[in-house]
C-alpha positions in Angstrom: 149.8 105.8 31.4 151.2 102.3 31.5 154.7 101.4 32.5 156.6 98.8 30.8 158.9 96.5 31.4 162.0 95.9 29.5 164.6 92.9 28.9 167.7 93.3 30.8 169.3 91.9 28.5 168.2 93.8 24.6 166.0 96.0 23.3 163.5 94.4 22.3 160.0 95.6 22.7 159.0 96.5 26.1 155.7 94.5 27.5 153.4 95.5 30.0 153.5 94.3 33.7 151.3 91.7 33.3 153.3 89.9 30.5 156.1 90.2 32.4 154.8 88.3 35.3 153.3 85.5 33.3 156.5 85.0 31.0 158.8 85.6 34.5 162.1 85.2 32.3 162.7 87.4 28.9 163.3 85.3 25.6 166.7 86.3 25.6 167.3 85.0 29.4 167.6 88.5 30.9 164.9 90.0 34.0 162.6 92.1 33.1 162.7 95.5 35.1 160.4 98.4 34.9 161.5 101.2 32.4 161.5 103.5 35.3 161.2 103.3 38.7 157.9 105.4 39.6 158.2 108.1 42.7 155.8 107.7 45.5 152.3 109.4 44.9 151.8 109.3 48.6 153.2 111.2 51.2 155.3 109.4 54.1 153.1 111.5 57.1 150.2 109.8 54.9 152.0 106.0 54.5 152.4 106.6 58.4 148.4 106.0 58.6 148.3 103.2 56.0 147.5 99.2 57.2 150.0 97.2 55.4 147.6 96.0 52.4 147.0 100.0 51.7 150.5 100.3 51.7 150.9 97.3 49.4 148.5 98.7 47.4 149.9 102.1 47.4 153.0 100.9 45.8 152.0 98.1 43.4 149.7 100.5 41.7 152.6 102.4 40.4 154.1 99.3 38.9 151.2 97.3 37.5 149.8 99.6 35.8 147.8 97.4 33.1 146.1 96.0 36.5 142.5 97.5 37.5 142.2 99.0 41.0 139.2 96.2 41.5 142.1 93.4 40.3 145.3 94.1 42.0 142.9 95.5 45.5 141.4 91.6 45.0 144.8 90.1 44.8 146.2 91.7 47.7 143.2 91.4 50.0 143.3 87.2 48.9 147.1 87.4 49.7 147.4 89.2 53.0 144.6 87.7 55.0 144.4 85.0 58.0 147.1 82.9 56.2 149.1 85.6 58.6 149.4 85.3 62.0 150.0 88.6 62.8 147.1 91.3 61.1 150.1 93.7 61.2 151.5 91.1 58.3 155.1 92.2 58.8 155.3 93.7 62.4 158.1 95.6 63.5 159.8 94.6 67.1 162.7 96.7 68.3 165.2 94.8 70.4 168.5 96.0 71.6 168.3 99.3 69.8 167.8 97.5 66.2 164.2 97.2 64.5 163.5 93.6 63.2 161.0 94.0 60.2 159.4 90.5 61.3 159.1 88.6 57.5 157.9 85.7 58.8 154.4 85.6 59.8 152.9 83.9 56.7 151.8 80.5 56.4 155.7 78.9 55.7 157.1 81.2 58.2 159.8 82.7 55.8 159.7 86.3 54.0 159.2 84.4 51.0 155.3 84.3 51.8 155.3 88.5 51.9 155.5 87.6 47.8 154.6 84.5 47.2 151.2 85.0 48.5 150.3 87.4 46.3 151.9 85.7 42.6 149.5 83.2 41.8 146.8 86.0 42.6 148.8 88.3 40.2 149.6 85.4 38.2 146.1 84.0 37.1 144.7 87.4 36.8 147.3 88.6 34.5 146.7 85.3 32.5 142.9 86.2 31.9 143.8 89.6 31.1 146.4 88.3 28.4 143.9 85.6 27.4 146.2 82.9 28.3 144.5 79.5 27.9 147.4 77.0 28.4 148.2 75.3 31.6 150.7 77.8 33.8 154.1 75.5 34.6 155.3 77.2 37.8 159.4 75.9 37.5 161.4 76.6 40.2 164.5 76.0 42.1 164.7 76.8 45.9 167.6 77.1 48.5 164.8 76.1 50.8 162.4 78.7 51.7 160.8 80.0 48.5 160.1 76.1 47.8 157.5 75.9 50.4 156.6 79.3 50.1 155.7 78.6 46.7 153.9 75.2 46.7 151.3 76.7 49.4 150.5 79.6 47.1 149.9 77.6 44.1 148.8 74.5 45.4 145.3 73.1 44.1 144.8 76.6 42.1 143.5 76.1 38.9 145.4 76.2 35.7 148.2 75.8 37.7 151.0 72.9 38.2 154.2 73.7 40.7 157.1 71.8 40.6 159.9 72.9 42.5 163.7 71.5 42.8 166.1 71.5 45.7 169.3 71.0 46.7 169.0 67.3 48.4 171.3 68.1 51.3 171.5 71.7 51.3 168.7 72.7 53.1 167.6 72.3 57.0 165.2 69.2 58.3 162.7 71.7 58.7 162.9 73.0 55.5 162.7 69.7 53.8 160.1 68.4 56.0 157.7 71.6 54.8 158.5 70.3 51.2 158.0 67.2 51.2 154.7 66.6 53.2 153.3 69.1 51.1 149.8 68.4 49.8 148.1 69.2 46.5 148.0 66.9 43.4 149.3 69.5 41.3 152.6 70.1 42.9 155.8 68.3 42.7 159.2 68.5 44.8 162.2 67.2 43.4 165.7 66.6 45.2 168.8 67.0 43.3 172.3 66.1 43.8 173.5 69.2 43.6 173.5 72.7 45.2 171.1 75.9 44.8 173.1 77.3 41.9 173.0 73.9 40.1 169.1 73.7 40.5 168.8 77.4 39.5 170.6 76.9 36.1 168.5 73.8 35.3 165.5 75.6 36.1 166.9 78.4 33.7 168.2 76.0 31.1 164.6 74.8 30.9 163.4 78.2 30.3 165.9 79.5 27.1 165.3 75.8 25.7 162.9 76.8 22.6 162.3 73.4 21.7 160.9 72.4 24.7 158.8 75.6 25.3 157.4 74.3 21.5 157.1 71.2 23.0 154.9 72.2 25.8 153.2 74.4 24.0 152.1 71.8 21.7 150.7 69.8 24.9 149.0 73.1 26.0 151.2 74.4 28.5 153.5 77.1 29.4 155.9 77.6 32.2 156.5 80.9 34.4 158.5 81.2 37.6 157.7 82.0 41.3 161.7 83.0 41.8 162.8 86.0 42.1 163.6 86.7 38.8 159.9 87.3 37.7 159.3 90.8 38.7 155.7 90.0 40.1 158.1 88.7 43.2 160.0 91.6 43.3 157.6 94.6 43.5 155.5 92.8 46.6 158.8 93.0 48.9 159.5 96.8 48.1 156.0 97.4 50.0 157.3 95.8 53.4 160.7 98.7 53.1 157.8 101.4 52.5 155.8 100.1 55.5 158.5 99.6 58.0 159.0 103.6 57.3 155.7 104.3 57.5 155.8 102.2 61.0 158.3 103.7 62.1 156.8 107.2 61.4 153.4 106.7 62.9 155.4 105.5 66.2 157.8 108.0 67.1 160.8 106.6 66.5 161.8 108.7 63.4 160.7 112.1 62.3 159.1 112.7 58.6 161.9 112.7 56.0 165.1 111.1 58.7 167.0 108.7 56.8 166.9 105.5 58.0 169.7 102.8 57.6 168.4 98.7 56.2 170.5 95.7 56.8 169.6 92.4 54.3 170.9 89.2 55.4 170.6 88.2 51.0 172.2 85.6 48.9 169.9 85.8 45.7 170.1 90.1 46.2 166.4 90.1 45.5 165.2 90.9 49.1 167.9 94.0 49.4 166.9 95.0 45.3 163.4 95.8 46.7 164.7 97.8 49.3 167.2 99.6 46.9 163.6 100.3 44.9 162.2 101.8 47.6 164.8 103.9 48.2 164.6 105.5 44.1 160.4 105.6 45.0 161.4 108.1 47.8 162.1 106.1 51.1 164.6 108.1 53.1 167.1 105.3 53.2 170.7 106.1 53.4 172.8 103.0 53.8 171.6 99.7 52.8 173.7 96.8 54.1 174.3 93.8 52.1 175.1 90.9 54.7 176.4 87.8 53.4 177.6 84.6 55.2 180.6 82.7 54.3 179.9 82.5 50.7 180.7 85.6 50.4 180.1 86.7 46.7 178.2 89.4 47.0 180.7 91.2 49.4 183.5 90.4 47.5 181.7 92.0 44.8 180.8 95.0 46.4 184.6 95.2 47.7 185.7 95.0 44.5 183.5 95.8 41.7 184.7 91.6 40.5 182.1 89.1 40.8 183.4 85.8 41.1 182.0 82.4 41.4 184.5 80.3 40.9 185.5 79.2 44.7 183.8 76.6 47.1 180.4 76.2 48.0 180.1 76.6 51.2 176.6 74.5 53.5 176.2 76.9 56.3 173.5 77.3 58.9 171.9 80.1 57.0 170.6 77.6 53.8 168.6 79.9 52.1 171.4 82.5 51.6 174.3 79.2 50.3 174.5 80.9 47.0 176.8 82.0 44.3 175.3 83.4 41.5 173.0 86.0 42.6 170.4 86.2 40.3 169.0 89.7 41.5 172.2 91.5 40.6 171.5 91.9 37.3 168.8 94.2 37.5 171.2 96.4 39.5 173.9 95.4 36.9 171.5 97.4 34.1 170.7 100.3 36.4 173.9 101.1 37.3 175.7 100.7 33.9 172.6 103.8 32.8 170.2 101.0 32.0 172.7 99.6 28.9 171.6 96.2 27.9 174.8 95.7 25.5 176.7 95.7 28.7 174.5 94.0 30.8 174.6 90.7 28.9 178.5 91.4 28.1 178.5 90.9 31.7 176.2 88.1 32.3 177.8 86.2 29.1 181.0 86.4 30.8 179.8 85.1 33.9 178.5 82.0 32.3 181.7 81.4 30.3 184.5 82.3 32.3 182.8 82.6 36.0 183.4 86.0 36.1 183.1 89.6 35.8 183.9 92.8 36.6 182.0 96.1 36.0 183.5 99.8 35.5 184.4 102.1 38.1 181.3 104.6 37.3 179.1 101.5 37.7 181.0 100.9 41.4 180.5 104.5 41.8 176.9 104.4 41.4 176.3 101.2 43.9 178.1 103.6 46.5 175.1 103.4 48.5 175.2 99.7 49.3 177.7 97.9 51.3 178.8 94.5 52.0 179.9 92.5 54.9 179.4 89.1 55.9 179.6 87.1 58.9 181.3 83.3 59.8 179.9 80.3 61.4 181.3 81.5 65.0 179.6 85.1 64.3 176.8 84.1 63.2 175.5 82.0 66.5 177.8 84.2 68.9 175.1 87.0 67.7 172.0 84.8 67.9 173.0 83.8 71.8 174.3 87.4 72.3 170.7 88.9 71.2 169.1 86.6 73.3 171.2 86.9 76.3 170.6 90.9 76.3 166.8 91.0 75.5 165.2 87.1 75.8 164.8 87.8 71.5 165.5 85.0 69.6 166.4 85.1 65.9 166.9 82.7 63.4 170.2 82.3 61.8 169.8 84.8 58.6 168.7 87.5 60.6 172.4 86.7 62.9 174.0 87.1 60.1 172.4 90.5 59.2 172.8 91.5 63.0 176.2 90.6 63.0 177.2 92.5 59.9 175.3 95.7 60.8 176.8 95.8 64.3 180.5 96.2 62.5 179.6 98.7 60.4 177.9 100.7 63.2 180.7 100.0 65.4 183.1 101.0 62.9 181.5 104.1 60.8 179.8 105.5 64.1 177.0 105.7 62.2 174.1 106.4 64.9 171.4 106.4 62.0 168.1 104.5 63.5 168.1 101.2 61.3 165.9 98.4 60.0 167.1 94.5 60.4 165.1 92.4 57.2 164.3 89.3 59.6 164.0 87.1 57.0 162.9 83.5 58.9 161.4 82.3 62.2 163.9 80.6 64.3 161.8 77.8 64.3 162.7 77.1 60.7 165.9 76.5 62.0 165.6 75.3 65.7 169.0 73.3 65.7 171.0 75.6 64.6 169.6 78.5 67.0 169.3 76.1 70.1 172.4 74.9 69.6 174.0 78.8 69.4 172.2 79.7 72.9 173.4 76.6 74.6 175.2 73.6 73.2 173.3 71.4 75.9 170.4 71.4 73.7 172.4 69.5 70.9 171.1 66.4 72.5 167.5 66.6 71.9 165.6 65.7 69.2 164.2 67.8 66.3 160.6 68.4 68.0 161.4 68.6 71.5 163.6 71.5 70.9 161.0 73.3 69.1 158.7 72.8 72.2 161.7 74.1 74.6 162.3 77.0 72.0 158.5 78.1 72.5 159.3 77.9 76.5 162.4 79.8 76.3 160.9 82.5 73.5 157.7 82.6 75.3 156.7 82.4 71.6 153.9 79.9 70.3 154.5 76.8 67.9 153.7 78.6 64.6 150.9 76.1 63.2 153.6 75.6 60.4 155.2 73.3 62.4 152.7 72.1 64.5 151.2 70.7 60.9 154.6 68.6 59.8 155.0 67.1 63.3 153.1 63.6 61.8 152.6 64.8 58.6 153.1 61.7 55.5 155.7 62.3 53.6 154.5 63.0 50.0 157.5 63.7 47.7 160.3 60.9 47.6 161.4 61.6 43.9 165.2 62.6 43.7 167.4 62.9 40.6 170.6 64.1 39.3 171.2 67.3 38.3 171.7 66.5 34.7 167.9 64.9 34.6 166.2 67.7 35.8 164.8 68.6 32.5 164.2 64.7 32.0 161.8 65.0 35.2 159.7 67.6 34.2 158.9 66.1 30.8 158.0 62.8 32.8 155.5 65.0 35.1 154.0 67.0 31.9 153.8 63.4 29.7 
């Protein structure tokens, strides 16, 4: 029987998964979710035994139900392959006592690339399935990670153009580098002069505009999105919480059925939604830990049940996670508010209006499970010099931030539960910032030779991700404001 996916945000038809995934964003501008969320058909002693694109499998089956086994078995084996450095695809290293679920072994070194790999696979099939002849506009809008991510999975695939905006100076050299050298004639990168959250409500201006979705239909195209709004991003990344268990299982650490606790270093919520989803499959989680870094929205939110965007942006050393309206909340918004779309947009209206909102007590009441903290500046490389000091592990600056949150609440609830760190980046995406935390000597060198004296400290190799954008031509000068983004796009589309 297929599941369906239903608007966040009205109750209109439902669609099936593979609509979803090609139109990404619902007509009326909410996310589509599933209209339950399916239990595990596997049992954890039998995920224990699993490789990681059985797992995959084991999971996406019960959400794309309108795929064949032959289709979605084709786009996972395509997606997790030698594009990964490790064949475990997300290994698990424990360090100190924690156990980093290692995100970051795809071909942009990010945990974006657990997902991202697999959507344009998802993506074109579910187009021929729907028999979707018009050019696929992949739109995006990137704190710096799913940018990259996302131009190497779509770039030179067929009936495909990707063209991704970013916030000019709010992302790190590495991250910029990755995006801008990248090759493929049908991708595009585009700097703005803004922040994430300005670039992420361009992007979503362009998709409620129905003129211009006439427009481009009339030129024979039609846009989708790689973010993590489209729910063929979102159901990839609950596979890497069910693997880590099933790890974890098959190792000795836990015993079948002990809860486990999972800390997300998150800014968008998407990455900590999928582990929230594997929790309702049947994961024994019991806390999951919601680490922010000094834009602190989401733990103000979770403090208080009031979201609230209206306060400084704030450029930290953790890019990806410089965010203020958290697009993945919503889907929690609906669950938690018993899947009530009235209220949901109620919600999201006010947001957009007035910059804020704040839910019920019964809808605090059911987010019980997840906490908040977040970490500052000083925290956030005290923990990455810390970690490395104690076990010679290094950790990029989004996985300090989880570290550092987790390590109050543990120090502070006594809560001995064995637990999972989301290790979201390689530090080498953010060498500076991770050099400079172990030892402000190395402040002095320049951008490559500290990734060279990271490998001889780590006793880690170059990943070949940076090896590549050492020389590599610079491809993508184009910059705009943020009011010309749509402008842009019409100029790349003619």
């Amino acid at each position: 029987m297929n599941l369906l996916y239903q608007s966040t945000r009205s109750k209109a038809a439902p669609i099936t998964a593979s609509q979803a995934i090609l139109k990404g964003l619902a007509e009326d501008g909410g996310l589509y979710v599933p209209e339950s969320i399916p239990s595990l058909t596997t049992s954890l002693k039998e995920l224990s035994s699993l490789t990681y694109q059985q797992t995959a499998y084991e999971v996406m089956k019960l959400y794309f139900t309108d795929f064949t086994e032959a289709e979605l078995k084709n786009c996972i084996n395509n997606a997790y392959d030698g594009k990964f450095d490790n064949e475990e695809i997300a290994p698990l290293k424990e360090a100190d006592g924690l156990y980093y679920l290692e995100l970051f072994h795809g071909s942009t070194i990010a945990f974006k690339d657990m997902a991202l790999s697999i959507l344009p696979h998802l993506l074109t099939t579910a187009a021929r399935k729907n028999n979707v002849t018009d050019e696929i506009v992949i739109l995006t809008a990137t704190s710096g990670d799913t940018g990259k991510a996302a131009l190497a999975g779509f770039a030179e695939v067929e009936g495909t153009k990707i063209i991704v905006f970013y916030p000019k100076d709010g992302v790190s050299p590495i991250q910029e580098k990755q995006m801008v050298t990248q090759k493929g004639d049908n991708t595009y990168v585009i700097g703005i002069d803004g922040n994430f959250d300005d670039a992420q409500n361009g992007v979503k201006a362009m998709f409620n505009n129905r003129k211009l979705a006439e427009d481009l239909k009339a030129k024979g195209y039609v846009f989708s999105s790689a973010n993590s709004i489209n729910i063929g991003r979102l159901v990839p990344q609950i596979a890497y919480y069910v693997y880590a268990y099933g790890k974890m299982l098959r190792t000795g650490v836990i015993s079948d059925g002990e809860k486990i606790n999972v800390a997300v270093p998150t800014g968008n919520f998407g990455n900590i939604l999928a582990a929230y989803y594997a929790k309702q499959m049947g994961i024994p989680i019991d806390k999951l830990i919601c680490a922010s870094n000094e834009n602190k929205v989401l733990f103000d939110f979770l403090e208080t049940g009031i979201y609230n965007r209206k306060r400084d942006f704030i450029l930290t050393s953790s890019p990806s996670m410089d965010i203020l309206i958290s697009s993945n909340l919503e889907r929690l918004l609906y669950l938690t508010s018993g899947k009530d779309s009235d209220k949901t947009l109620s919600l999201m209206n006010s947001l957009s209006e007035e910059g804020e909102y704040e839910i019920t007590k019964e809808m605090k009441e059911n987010m019980s499970g997840v906490l908040g903290g977040y970490a500052s500046e000083s925290q956030t490389a005290e923990t990455i010099k810390e970690v490395y000091e104690k076990t010679g592990y290094v950790i990029d600056t989004h996985t300090a931030v989880g570290v550092s949150v987790y390590n109050r609440y543990r120090q502070i609830n006594q809560d001995n539960n064995k637990t999972v760190i989301a290790s979201t980046a390689s530090p080498y995406k953010f060498t500076r910032s991770v050099m400079e935390a172990i030892d402000p000597k190395y402040g002095s060198l320049e951008d490559f030779e500290l990734v060279d004296e990271l490998s001889r400290i780590s006793k880690v190799a170059v990943p070949a991700a940076i090896e590549e954008i050492r020389s590599a031509k610079v491809l993508h000068e184009r910059v705009c404001k943020k009011d010309e983004m749509q402008k842009v796009v019409e100029e790349i589309l003619k």
